[in-house]
N, C-alpha and C positions, 0 to 999 in steps of 0.2 A: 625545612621540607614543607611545602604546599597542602596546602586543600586537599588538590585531587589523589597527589600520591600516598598523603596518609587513609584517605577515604580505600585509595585500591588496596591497602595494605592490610585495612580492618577487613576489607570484603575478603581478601589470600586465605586470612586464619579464622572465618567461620568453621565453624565447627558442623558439620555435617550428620545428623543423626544415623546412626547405620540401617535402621528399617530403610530411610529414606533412600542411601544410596544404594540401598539391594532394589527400591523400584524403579530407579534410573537406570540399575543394570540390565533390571530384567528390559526395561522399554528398549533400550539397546538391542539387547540379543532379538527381541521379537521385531525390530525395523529391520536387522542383519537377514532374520527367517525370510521376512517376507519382501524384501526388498527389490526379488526376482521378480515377482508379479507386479511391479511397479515401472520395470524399465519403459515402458511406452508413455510414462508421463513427458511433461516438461516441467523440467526442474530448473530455475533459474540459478541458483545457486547449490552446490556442493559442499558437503559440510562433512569433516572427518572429524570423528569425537573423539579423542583421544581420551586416557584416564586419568590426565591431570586437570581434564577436563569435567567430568563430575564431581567434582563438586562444586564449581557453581551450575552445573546445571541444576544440582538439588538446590540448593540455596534458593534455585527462582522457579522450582516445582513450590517448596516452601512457600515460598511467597503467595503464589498464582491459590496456595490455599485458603489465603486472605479475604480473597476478591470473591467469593463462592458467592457471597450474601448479596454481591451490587444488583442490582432493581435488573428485571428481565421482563419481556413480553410472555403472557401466558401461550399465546398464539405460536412458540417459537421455540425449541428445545435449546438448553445450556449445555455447554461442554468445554469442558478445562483444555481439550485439544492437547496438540503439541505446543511446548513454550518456547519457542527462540529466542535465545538470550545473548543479546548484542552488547558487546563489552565486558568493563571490568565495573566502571563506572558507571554508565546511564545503561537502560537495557529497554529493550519493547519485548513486550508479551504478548504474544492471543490470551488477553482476559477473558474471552466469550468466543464461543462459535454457536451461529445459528444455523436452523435448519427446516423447512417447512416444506412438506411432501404432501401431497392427496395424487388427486385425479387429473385437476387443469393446472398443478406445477410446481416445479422442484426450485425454491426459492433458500439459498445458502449464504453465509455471510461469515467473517471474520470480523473481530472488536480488536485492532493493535492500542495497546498505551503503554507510554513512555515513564518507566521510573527512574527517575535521577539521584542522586546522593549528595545532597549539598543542605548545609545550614545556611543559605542564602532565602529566606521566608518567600520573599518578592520573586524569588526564580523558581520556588517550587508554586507558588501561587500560578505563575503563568506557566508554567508544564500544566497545572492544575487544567486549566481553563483549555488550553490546547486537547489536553485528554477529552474533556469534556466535550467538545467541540466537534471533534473527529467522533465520539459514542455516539454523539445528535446528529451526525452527516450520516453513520451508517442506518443508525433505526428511518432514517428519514427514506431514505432509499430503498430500504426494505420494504416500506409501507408504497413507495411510488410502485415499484415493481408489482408489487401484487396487485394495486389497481389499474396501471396498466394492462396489466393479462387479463383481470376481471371483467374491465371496457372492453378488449378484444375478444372478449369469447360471447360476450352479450351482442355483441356487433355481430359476431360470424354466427350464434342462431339465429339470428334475426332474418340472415340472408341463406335461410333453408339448412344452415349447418347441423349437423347433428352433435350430441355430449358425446358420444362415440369418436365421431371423427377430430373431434378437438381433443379429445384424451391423446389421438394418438399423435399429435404435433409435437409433444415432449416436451411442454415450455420450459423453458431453465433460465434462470438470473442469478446471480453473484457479486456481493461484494468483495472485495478482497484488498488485500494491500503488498507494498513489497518496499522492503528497504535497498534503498538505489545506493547510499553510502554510510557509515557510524564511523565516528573516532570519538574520545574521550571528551573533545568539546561541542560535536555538530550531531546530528543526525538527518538524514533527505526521506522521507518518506513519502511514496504514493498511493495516493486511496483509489480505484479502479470499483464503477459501474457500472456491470453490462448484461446484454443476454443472448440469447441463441434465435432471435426469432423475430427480432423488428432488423430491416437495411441500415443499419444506424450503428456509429462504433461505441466503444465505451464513453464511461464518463470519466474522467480522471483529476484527480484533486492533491495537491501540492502542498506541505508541510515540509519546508528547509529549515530548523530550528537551532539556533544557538543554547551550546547546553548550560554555556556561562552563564549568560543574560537572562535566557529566559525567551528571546523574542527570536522573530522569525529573518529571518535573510531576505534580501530584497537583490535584483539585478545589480543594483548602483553597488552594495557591499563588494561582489565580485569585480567586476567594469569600472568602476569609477564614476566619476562626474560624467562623463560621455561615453555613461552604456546605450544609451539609446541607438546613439549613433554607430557604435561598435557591433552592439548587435544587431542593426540593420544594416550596415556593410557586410555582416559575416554572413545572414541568410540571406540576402540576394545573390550573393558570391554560390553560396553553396545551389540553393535552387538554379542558378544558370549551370553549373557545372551536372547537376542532377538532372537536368531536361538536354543536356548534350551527351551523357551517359548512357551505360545500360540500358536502362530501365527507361529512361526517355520518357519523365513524369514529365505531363503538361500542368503546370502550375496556373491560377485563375488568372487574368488578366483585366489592369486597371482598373477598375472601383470593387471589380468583383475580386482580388488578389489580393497581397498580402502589401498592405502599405509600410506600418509599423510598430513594433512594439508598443507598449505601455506601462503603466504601474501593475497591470492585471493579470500581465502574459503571464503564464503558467509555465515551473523550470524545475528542473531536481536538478542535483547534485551527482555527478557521475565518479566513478571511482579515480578518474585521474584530478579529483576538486574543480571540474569549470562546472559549469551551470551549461544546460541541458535544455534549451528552448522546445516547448510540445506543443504542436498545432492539432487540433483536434482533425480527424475524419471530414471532411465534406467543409472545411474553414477556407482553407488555400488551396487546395486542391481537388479532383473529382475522389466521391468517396472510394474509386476500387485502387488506388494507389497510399491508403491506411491512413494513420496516424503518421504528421510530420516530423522529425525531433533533429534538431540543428545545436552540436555543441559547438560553443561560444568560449571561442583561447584567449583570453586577454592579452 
């Protein structure tokens, strides 16, 4: 028997404290209560919790009690949040939710990290650093956001604005993240910066991680020796069929368009396993036609 199946097999027969799973129940019953007042959300995913299912959701409430102590901004409130727990084997958590309200802006953020279950030192050291990585991407972000709103409201009194009239603009930023695919050896995740109030789309950030190894996936692992070329045949394919379509996107043309992939292009993982090409807002195309994303069928 393997690694991984003895690993899931010690996770099956944790033993669950019963306080604990009376507060997973309760957390249950009160998302069932209030669930109503939520349907005008967007929910990317659906999740039925069944009750062979608590207990690992306690096990990784448990856990998430661990992480209370990790170093925080004073500037920012902590919260254990909800924990979504992905797998049996490796899982991501919201370890941290930020949250920062006054008058000039409602600045919010999510911390995912990945914990994995392996006596491999060298793989948990680079989940390590991954983790680490992605906490330094979100505080960093946080910190651009708020100076950005700071410059733009310094600018708009300058040009007769009033603190009144800039309260009432609502500025809002976010970080956030979403897991695009998990199984017991990969994870895709994407990290998303944005806000309600610059003409400009998000920012979006890309961890395709091997949960074996420790390292991160690259184009060529999916595609082969001639993903470039693969995946520049399949989005020009797709962008001509997209600008003869529907929507009749006009994609940039010659130096200002989309020449070619690189080592850099940015890709998640989609639920059927290809890789997910994402062209940013205003890259390849005029910005009121979004974010580009081209999946790549080997």
């Amino acid at each position: 028997m393997n690694h991984f199946k003895l690993s899931k097999q010690k996770y099956q027969r944790m033993e669950v404290p019963k306080e604990l799973e009376g507060r997973v129940n309760q957390t249950i019953a009160n998302f069932e209560a209030g669930k109503s007042s939520q349907s005008q959300r967007k929910i990317n995913k659906k999740h039925r919790i069944s009750h062979a299912a608590i207990s690992s959701m306690a096990a990784a409430a448990a856990f998430a009690v661990l992480v209370v102590g990790l170093n925080t901004s004073q500037a920012f409130a902590m919260t254990l949040g909800d924990l979504p727990v992905v797998g049996a084997i490796a899982k991501v958590l919201t370890v941290r939710e930020y949250e920062k309200s006054n008058e000039d802006m409602t600045i919010t953020a999510q911390v995912p990290e990945i914990i994995i279950d392996s006596d491999n030192d060298e793989v948990k050291n680079a989940i390590s650093d991954i983790n680490a990585e992605i906490d330094a991407l979100v505080k960093k972000h946080i910190k651009l956001e708020e100076e950005n709103i700071m410059e733009y409201k310094e600018a708009y009194l300058e040009t007769s604005g009033t603190e009144e009239e800039f309260a009432e603009k609502n500025l809002k930023a976010n970080v956030t993240y979403e897991i695009k695919k998990q199984t017991d050896t990969m994870v895709s995740i994407v990290i998303s910066s944005g806000q309600n109030w610059r003409n400009v789309s998000q920012e979006q950030f890309f961890y395709n991680i091997n949960l074996v190894t420790g390292k991160q996936y690259t184009l060529k692992d999916f595609l082969g020796e001639n993903y470039i070329t693969i995946a520049n045949d399949s989005i020009k394919r797709q962008m001509k069929e997209r600008e003869q379509g529907k929507e009749e996107i006009k994609y940039f043309k010659e130096e200002g368009g989309f020449q070619s992939i690189d080592n850099t292009t940015g890709f998640y993982i989609n639920q059927a396993g290809n890789p997910v090409v994402v062209f940013a807002r205003y890259e390849i195309a005029p910005g009121a036609y979004g974010i580009q994303e081209f999946e790549i069928i080997p």
